[in-house]
LUMDREN-692779 format. One record per residue (C-alpha): chain; x, y, z. Coordinates in steps of 0.5 Angstrom, whole numbers, m for minus. Example, Ala and Ser with C-alpha at 12.3 -4.5 7.8 and 13.67 -1.06 7.14 Angstrom:
! LUMDREN-692779
kolmi mol = A | px = 25 | py = m9 | pz = 16
kolmi mol = A | px = 27 | py = m2 | pz = 14
//
This chain:
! LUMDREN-692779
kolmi mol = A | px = 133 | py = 8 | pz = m62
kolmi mol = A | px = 126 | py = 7 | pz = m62
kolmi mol = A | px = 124 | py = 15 | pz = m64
kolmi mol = A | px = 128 | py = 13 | pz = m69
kolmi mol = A | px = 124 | py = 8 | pz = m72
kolmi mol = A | px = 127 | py = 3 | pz = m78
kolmi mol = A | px = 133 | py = 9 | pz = m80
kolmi mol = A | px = 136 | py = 6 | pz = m74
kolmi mol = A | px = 141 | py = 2 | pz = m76
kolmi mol = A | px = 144 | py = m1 | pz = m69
kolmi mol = A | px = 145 | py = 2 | pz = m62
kolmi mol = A | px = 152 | py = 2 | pz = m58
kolmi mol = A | px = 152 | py = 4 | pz = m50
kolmi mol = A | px = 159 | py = 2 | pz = m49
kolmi mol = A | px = 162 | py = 9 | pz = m48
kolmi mol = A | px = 168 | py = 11 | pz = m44
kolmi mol = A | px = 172 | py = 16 | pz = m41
kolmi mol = A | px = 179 | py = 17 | pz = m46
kolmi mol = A | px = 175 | py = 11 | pz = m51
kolmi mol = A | px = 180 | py = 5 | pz = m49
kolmi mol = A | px = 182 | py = 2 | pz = m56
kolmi mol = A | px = 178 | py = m4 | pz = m54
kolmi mol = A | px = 172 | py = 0 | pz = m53
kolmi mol = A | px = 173 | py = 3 | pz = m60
kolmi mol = A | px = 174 | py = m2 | pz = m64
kolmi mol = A | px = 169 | py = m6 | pz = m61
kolmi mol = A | px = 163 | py = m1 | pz = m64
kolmi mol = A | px = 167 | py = 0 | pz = m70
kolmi mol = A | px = 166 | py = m8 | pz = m71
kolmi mol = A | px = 159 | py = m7 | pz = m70
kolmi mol = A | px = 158 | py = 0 | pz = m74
kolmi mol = A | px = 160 | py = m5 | pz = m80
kolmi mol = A | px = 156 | py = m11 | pz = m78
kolmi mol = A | px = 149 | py = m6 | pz = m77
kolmi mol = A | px = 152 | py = m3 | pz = m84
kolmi mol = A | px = 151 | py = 4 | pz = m81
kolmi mol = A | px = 152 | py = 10 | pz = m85
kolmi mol = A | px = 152 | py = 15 | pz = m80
kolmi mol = A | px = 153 | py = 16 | pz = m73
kolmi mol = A | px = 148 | py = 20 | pz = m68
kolmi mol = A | px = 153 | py = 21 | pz = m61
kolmi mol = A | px = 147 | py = 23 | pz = m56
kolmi mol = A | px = 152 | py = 24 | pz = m50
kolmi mol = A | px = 158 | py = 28 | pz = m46
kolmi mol = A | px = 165 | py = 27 | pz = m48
kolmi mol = A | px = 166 | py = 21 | pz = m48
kolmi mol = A | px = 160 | py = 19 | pz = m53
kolmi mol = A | px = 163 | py = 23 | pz = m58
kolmi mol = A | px = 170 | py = 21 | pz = m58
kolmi mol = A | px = 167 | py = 15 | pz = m59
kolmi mol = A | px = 163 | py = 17 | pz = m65
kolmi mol = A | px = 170 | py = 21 | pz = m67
kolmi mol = A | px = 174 | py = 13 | pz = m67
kolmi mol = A | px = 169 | py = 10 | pz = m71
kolmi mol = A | px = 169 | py = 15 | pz = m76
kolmi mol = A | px = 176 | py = 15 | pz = m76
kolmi mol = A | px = 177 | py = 8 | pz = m78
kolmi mol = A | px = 170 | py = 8 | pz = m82
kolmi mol = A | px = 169 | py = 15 | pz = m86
kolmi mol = A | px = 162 | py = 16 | pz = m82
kolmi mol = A | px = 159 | py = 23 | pz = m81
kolmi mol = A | px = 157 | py = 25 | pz = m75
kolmi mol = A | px = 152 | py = 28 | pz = m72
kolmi mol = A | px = 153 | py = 30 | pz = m65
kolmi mol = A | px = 148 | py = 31 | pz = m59
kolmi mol = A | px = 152 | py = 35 | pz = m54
kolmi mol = A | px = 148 | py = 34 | pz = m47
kolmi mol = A | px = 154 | py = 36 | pz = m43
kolmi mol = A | px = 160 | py = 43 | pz = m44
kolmi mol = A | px = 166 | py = 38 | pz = m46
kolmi mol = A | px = 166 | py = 42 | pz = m53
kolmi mol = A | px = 169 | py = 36 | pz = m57
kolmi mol = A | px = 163 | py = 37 | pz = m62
kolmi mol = A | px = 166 | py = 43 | pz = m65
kolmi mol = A | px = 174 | py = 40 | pz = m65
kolmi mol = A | px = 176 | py = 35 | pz = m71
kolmi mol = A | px = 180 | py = 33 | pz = m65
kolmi mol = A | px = 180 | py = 25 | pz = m63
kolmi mol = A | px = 184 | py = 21 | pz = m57
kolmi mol = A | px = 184 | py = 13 | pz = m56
kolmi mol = A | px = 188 | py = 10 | pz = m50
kolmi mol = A | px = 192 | py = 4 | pz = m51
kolmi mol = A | px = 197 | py = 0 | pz = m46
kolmi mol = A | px = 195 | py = 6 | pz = m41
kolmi mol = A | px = 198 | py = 12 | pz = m46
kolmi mol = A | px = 193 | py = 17 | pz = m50
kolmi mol = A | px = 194 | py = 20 | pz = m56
kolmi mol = A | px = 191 | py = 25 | pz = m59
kolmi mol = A | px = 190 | py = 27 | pz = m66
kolmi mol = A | px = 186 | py = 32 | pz = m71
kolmi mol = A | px = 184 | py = 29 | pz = m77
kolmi mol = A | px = 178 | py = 33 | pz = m81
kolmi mol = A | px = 173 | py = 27 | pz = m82
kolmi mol = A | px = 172 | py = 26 | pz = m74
kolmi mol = A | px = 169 | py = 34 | pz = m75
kolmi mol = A | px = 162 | py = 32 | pz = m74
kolmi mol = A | px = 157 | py = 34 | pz = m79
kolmi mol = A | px = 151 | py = 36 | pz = m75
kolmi mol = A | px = 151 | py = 39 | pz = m68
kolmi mol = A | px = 145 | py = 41 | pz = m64
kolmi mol = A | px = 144 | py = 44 | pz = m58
kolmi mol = A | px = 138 | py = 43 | pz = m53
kolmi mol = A | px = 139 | py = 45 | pz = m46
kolmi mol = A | px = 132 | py = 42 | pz = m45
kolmi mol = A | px = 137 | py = 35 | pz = m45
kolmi mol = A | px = 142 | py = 38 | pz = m40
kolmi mol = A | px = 136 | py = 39 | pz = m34
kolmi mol = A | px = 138 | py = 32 | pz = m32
kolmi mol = A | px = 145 | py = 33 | pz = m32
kolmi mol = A | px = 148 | py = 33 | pz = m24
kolmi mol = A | px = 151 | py = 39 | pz = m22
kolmi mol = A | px = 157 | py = 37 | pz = m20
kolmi mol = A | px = 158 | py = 35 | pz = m27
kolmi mol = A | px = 155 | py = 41 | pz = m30
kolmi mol = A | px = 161 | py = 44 | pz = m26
kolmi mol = A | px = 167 | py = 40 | pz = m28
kolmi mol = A | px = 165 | py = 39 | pz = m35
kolmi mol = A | px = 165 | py = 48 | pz = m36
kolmi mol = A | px = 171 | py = 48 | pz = m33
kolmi mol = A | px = 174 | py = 43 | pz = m38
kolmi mol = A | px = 171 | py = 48 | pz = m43
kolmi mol = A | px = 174 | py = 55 | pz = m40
kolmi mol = A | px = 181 | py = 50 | pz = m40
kolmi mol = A | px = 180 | py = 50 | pz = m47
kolmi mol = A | px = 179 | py = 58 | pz = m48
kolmi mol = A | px = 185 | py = 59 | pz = m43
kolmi mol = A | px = 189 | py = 56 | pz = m47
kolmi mol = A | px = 187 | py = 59 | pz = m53
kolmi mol = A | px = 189 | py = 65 | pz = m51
kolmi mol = A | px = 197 | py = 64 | pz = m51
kolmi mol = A | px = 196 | py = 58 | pz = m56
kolmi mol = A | px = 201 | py = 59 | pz = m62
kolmi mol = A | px = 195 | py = 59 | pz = m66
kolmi mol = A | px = 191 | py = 64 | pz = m63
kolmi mol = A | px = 189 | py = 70 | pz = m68
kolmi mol = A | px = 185 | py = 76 | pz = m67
kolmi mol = A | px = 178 | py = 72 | pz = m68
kolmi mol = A | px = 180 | py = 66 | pz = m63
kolmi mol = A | px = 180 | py = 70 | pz = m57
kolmi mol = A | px = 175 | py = 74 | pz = m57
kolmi mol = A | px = 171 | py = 67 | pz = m58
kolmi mol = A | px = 176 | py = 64 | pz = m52
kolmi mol = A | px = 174 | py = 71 | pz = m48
kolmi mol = A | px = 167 | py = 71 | pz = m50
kolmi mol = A | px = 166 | py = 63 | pz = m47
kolmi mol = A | px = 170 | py = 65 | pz = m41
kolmi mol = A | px = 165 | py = 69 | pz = m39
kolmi mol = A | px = 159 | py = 66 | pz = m42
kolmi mol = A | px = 161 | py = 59 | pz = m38
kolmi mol = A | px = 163 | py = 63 | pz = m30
kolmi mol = A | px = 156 | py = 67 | pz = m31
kolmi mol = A | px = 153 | py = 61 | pz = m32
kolmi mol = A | px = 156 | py = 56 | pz = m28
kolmi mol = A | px = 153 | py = 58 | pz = m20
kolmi mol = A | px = 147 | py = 60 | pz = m23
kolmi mol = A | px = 146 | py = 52 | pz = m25
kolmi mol = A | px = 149 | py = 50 | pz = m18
kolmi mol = A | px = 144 | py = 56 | pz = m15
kolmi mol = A | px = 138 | py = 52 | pz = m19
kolmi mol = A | px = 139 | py = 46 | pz = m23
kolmi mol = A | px = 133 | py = 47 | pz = m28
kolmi mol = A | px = 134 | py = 54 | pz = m29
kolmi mol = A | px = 134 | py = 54 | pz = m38
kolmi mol = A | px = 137 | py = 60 | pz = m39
kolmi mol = A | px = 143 | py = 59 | pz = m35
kolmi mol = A | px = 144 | py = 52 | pz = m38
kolmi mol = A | px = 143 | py = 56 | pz = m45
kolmi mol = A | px = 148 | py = 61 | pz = m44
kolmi mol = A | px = 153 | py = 55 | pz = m42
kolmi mol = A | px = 152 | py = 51 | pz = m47
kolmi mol = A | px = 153 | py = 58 | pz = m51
kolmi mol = A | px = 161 | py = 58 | pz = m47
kolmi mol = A | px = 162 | py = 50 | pz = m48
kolmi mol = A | px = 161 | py = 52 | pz = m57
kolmi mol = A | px = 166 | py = 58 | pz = m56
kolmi mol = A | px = 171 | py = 55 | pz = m52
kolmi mol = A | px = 170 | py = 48 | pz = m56
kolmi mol = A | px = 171 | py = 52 | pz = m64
kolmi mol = A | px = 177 | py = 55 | pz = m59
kolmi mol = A | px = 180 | py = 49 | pz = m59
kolmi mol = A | px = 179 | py = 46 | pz = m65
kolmi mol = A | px = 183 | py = 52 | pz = m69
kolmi mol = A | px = 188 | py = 53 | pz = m63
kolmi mol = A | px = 194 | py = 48 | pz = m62
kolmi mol = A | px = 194 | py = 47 | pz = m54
kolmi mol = A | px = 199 | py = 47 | pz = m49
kolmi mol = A | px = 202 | py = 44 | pz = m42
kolmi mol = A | px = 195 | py = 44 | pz = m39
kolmi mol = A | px = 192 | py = 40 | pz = m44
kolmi mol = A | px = 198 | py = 34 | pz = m44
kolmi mol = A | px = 199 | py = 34 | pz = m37
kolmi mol = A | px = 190 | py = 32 | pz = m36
kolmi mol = A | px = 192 | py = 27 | pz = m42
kolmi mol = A | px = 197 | py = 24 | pz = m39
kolmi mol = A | px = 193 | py = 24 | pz = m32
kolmi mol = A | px = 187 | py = 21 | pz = m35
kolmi mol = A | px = 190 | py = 15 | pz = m40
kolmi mol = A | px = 196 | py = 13 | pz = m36
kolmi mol = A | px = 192 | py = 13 | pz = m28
kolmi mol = A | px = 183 | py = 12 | pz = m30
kolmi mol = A | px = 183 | py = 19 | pz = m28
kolmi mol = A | px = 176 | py = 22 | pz = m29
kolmi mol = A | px = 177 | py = 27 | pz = m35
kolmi mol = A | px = 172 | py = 33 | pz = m33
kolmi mol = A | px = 174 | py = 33 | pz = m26
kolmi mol = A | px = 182 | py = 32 | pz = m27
kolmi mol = A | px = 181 | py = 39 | pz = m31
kolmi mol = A | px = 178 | py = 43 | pz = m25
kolmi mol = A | px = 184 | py = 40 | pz = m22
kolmi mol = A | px = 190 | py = 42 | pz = m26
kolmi mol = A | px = 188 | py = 49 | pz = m30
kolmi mol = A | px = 190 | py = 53 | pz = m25
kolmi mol = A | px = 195 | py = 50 | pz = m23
kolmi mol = A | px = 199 | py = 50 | pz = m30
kolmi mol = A | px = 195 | py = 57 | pz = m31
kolmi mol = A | px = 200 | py = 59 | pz = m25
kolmi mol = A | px = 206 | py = 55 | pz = m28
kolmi mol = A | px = 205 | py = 60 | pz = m34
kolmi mol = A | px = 202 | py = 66 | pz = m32
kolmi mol = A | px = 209 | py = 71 | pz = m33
kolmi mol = A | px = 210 | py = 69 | pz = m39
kolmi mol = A | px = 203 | py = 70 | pz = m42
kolmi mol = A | px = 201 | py = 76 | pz = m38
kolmi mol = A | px = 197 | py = 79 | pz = m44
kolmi mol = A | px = 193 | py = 72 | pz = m45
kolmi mol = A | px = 192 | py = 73 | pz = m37
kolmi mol = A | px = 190 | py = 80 | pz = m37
kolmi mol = A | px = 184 | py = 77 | pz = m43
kolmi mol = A | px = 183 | py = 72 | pz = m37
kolmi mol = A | px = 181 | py = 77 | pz = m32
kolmi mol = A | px = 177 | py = 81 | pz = m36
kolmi mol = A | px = 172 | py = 75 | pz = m37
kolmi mol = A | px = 172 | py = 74 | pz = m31
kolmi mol = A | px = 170 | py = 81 | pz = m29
kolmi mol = A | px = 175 | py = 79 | pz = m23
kolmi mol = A | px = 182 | py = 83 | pz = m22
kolmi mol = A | px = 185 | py = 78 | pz = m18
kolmi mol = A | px = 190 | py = 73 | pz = m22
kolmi mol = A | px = 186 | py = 68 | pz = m27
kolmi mol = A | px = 189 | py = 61 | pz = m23
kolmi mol = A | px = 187 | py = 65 | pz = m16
kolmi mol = A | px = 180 | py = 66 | pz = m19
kolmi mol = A | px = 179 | py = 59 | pz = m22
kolmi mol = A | px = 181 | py = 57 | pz = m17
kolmi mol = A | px = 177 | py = 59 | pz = m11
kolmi mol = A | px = 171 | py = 58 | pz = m17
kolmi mol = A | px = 172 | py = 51 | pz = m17
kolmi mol = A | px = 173 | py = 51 | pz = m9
kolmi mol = A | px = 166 | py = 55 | pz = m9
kolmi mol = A | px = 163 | py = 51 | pz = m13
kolmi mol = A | px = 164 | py = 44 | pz = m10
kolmi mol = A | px = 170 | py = 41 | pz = m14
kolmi mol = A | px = 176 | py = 37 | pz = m12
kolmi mol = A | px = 182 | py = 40 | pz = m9
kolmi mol = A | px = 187 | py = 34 | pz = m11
kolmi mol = A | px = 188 | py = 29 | pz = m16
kolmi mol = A | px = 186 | py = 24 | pz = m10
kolmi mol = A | px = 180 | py = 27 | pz = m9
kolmi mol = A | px = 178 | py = 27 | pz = m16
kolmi mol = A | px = 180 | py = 20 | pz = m17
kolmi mol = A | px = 175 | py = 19 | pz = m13
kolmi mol = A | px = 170 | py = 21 | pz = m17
kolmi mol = A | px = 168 | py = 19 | pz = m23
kolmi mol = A | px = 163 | py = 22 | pz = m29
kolmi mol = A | px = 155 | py = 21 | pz = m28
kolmi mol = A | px = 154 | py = 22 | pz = m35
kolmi mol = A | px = 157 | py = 18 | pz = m41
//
């Protein structure tokens, strides 16, 4: 607020995980108290689906400041959770406006939520690729990402502050974000929904958890999506197998419980 001087209508910090109808409607209340007209989400995920629930309602732009790989920014995708249930939406006026991108802003972001929010990233590209929706352009973006995303992640995990990597990752989350903001996605995506909204479940973490489990579960049937999927990856061994064993490397939950437990650093 301060940087931004007297153009700065207000400040809302009570974001959270699968924005809870009352957290909305309270920074709804407030964005029209202040007489705000716009919205700058400086955060993760969560910030920005926050933002997305107050233009919803409000008809606000958006600016969005992305400081972790979730890729909501790029997507016209909203979600609210009410009496334990989240439901999702697309509506084009939750689209931000304006994104931009510093990986300078991410430095400070703890490895393990680097980790988990670039495998909730490489869901929505996996998911991509055998969407109903998918054309020939989205999936060399869901690929492209893919790669871009398991490049960079050990390379963060090896070093925290290495600029490069973390460009290169933010990079992947852009793809894989614009992948699931024009593909329509399936049984993965819902069942972390449903996860999340009913139980608290923490987001990024439930997803590092259930992809390749859903990716084993529909692996047969989406062969040639598979095969894309191992190429990103530069490994011949199977997508969930690989995901598995990228998570399992990289420090991430094993279970559910396990990623119940944990709860996301960064807002």
């Amino acid at each position: 607020m301060g940087r931004l001087g007297t153009v700065g209508a207000g400040l809302f910090s009570g974001a959270m995980m699968h924005v809870p109808i009352e957290v909305a409607d309270e920074a709804r209340a407030d964005a029209r108290r202040v007489g705000a007209d716009c919205i700058v989400a400086f955060g993760g995920g969560s910030t920005i689906g926050l933002a997305k629930a107050i233009a919803l309602d409000c008809e606000l732009p958006i600016l969005a400041i992305p400081t972790t790989y979730a890729g909501s920014e790029m997507t016209p995708i909203y979600g609210i959770t009410e009496k334990g249930i989240k439901k999702t939406g697309t509506e084009r006026r939750v689209l931000p406006k304006t994104v931009v991108y510093d990986p300078l802003l991410t430095l400070e972001l703890p490895v393990g939520t680097s980790v988990t929010s670039g495998i909730n990233a490489i869901a929505h590209a996996a998911e991509g690729l055998y969407s109903r929706d998918a054309n020939p352009i989205t999936m060399l973006m869901a690929e492209e990402g893919i790669r871009a995303l398991v490049e960079s992640l050990p390379l963060i995990r090896r070093d925290p502050n290495d600029v490069a990597a973390r460009s290169v990752a933010l990079y992947g989350a852009w793809l894989c974000g614009s992948v699931l903001g024009q593909c329509g996605m399936s049984l993965h995506h819902k069942l972390c929904h449903t996860l999340g909204g009913s139980f608290g479940l923490p987001h990024a973490e439930t997803h590092a958890v259930i992809l390749p489990h859903a990716l084993a579960y529909n692996y047969r049937d989406a062969l040639p999506a598979m095969q894309r999927m191992a190429r990103a990856m530069q490994d011949q061994s199977s997508p969930p197998a690989f995901l598995h064993a990228f998570a399992m490397e990289n420090g991430e939950p094993a279970s559910v419980g396990a990623a119940r437990s944990r709860r996301c650093a960064c807002r």
